[in-house]
C-alpha positions as CSV (number, residue, x, y, z in Angstrom):
1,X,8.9,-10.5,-39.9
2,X,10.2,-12.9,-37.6
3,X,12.2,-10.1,-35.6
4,X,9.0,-8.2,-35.2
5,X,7.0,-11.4,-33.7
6,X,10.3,-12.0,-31.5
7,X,10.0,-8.9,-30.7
8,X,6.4,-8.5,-29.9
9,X,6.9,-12.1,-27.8
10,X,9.2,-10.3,-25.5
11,X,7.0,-7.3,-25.0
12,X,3.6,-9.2,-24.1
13,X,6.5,-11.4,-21.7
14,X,7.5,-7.9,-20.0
15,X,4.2,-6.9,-19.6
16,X,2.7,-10.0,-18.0
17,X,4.9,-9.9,-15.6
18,X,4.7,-6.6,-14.6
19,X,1.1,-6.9,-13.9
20,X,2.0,-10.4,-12.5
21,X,4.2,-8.6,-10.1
22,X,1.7,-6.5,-8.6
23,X,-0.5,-9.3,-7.4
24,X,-4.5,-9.8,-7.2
25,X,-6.2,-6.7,-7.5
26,X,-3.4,-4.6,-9.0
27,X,-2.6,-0.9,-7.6
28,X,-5.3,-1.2,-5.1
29,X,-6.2,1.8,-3.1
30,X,-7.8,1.6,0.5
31,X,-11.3,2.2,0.5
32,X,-12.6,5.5,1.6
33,X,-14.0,5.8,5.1
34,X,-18.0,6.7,3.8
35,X,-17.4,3.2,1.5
36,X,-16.5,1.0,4.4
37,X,-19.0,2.4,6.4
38,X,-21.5,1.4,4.1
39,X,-20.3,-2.0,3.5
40,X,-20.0,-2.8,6.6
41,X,-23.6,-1.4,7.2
42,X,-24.8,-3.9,4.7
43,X,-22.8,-6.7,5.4
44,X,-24.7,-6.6,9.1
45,X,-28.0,-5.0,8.2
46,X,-28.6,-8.1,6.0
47,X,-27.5,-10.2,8.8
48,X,-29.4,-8.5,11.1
49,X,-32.6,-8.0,9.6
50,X,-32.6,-4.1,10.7
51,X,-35.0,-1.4,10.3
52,X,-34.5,2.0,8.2
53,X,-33.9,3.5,11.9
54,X,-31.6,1.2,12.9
55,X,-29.3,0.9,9.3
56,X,-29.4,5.0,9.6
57,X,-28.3,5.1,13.6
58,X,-25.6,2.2,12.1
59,X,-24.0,3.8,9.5
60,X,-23.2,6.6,11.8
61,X,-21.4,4.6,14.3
62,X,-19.7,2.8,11.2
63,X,-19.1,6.1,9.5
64,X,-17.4,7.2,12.8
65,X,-15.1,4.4,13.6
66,X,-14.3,4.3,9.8
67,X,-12.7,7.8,10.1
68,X,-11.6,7.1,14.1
69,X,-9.6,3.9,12.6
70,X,-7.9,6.0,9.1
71,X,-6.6,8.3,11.8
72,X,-4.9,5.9,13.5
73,X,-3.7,4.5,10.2
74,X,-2.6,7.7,9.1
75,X,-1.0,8.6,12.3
76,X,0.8,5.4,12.5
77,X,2.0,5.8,8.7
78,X,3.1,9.8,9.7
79,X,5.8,8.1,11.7
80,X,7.4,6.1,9.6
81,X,10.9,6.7,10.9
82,X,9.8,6.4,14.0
83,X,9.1,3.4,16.6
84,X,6.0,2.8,16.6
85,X,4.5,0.8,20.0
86,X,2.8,-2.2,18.4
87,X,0.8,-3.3,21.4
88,X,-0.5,0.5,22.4
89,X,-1.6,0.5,18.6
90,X,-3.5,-2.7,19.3
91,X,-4.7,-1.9,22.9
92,X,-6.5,1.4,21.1
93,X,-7.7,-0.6,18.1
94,X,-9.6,-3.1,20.9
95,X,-10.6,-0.7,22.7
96,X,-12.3,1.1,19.8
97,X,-13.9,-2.2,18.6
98,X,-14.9,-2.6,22.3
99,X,-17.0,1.1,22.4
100,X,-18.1,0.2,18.6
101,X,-19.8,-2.9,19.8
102,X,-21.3,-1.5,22.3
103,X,-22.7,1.6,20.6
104,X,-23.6,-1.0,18.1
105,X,-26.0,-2.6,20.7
106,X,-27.4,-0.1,22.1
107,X,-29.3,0.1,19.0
108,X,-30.2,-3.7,18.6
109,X,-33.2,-5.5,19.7
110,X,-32.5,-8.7,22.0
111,X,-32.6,-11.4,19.5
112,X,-30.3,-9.0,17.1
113,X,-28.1,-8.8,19.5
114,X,-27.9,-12.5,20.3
115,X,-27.4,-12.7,16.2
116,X,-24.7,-9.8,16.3
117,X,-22.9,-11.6,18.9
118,X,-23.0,-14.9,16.9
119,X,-22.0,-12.7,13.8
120,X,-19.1,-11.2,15.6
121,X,-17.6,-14.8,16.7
122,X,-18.0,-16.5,13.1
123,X,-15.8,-13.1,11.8
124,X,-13.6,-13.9,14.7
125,X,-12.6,-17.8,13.7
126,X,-12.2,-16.5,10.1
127,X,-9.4,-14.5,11.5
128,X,-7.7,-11.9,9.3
129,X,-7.1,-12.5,5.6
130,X,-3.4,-11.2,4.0
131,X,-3.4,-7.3,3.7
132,X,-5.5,-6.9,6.8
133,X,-8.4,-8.1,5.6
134,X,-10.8,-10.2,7.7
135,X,-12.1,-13.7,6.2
136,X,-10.1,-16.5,5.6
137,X,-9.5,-17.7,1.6
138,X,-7.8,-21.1,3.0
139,X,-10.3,-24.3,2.9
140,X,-10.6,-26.4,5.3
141,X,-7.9,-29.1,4.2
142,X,-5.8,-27.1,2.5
143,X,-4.1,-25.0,5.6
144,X,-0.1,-24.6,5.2
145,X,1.8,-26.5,7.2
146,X,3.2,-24.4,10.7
147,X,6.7,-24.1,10.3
């Protein structure tokens, strides 16, 4: 009896730490392009305060720099043994965001814009959260140390 609860001690140890090791969220898979799209739609529809028109003319410009970004992604990944040019990769993601926004616009009425803009900076100061997401988790007074 008290070999199979030592045993069973060791198992639960091996275990926890296996799903320990794989960190918050587990085996988490990238979204698919039509579910970004569509949370991104929300997240600035709510925002916003935008019409049936609008959310519908948004989710197509989301939808199509969803897919325009897993391209690069994937094309970046495809050449894994190869160099890839960090700062062309970033020059082509800005400039992506840059025709996004402005496509984004085009659809907005003045003060939406004036709110998108404002939306767009607060995102901005977050800065990017760890695996590439934006947001930051950190509070205020609890920022590590530069090093």
């Amino acid at each position: 009896m008290k070999t199979f609860k030592t045993v069973a001690v060791i198992a639960l140890l091996i275990i926890g730490s296996a799903s320990y090791a794989q960190g918050p969220g587990g085996n988490r898979q990238m979204r698919s392009t039509t579910d970004r799209a569509k949370m991104e739609t929300t997240r600035v529809s709510k925002s916003l305060e935008l019409d049936s028109v609008q959310i519908a003319k948004l989710f197509a410009i989301n939808l199509k720099y969803a897919q325009m970004d897993s391209a690069t992604i994937s094309e970046m990944r495809g050449n894994a043994g190869a160099q890839v040019d960090r700062e062309a990769l970033m020059q082509k993601i800005r400039t992506s965001h840059e025709t996004k926004d402005a496509e984004i616009n085009a659809i907005l009425t003045k003060d939406q814009k004036a709110a998108y803009k404002k939306l767009q900076e607060e995102r901005q100061q977050r800065g990017p959260r760890p695996g590439g997401q934006s947001g930051s988790r950190e509070e205020p007074g609890n920022q590590r140390p530069d090093m």
